[in-house]
C-alpha positions in Angstrom: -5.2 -7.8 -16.3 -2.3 -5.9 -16.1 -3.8 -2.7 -15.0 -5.2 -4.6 -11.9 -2.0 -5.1 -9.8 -1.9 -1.4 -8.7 -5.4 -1.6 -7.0 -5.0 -4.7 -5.7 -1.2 -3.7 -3.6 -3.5 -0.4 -2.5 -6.0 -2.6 -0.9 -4.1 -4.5 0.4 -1.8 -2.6 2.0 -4.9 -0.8 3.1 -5.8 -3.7 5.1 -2.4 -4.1 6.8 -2.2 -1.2 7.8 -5.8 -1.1 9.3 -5.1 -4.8 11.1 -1.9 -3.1 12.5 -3.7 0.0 13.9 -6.3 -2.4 15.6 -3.7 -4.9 16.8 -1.8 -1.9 18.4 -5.1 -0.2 19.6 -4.5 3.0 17.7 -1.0 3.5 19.0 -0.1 7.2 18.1 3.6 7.1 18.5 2.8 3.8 15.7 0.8 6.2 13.6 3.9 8.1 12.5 4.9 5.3 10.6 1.9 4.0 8.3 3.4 6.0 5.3 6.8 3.8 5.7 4.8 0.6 6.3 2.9 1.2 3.5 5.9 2.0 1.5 7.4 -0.9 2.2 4.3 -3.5 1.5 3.9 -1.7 -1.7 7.5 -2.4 -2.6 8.1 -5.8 -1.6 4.4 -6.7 -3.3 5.5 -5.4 -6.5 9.3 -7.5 -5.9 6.6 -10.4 -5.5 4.6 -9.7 -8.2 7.0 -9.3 -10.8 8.8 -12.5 -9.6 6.0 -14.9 -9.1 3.3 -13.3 -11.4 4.9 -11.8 -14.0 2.4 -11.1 -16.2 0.4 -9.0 -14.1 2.5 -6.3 -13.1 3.8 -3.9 -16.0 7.4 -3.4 -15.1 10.0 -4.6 -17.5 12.7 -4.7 -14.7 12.9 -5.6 -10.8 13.2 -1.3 -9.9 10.7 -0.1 -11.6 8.5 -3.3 -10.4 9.4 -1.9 -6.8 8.5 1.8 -7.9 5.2 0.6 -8.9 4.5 -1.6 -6.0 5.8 1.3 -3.5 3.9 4.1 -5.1 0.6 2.1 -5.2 0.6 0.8 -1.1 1.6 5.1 -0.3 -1.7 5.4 -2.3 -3.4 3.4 0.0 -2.6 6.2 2.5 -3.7 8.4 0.7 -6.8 6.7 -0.2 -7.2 6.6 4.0 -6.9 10.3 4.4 -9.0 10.8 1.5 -12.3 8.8 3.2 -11.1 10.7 6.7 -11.7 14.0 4.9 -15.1 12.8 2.8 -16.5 11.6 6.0 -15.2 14.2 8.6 -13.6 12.0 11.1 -10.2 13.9 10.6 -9.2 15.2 14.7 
């Protein structure tokens, strides 16, 4: 169980991110900052998971908890460019 927190933060913040690029219609100036959004839903979903489901997030304090959560929504970036590159959409 405790292994699953990571994947779930990436997907998530994988889906913000997309709901923000179609809510802004793809806005390029926007696109700068996916990385920093990213960051920071990672961070504050690992604050929330290590203060409302503790059990679920391996952290044994709040700053690594935020380290995890950070480094796992910037995956979710990664995990974007990754399928952009696989498929061949990349401009």
């Amino acid at each position: 169980m405790e292994a699953l927190v990571v994947p779930v933060i990436a997907s998530a913040t994988y889906a913000v991110i997309e709901i923000i690029k179609q809510a802004s219609g793809n806005n390029e100036k926007l696109a700068r900052f996916y990385p920093l959004i990213a960051l920071v839903f990672g961070a504050l979903a690992g604050l929330v998971a290590f203060y409302f489901i503790p059990n679920i997030i391996v952290a044994d304090n709040v700053v690594l908890a935020i380290i995890i959560g950070g480094a796992s929504g910037l995956s979710a970036t990664g995990i974007n460019q990754a399928i952009k590159q696989l498929v061949g959409k990349d401009k």
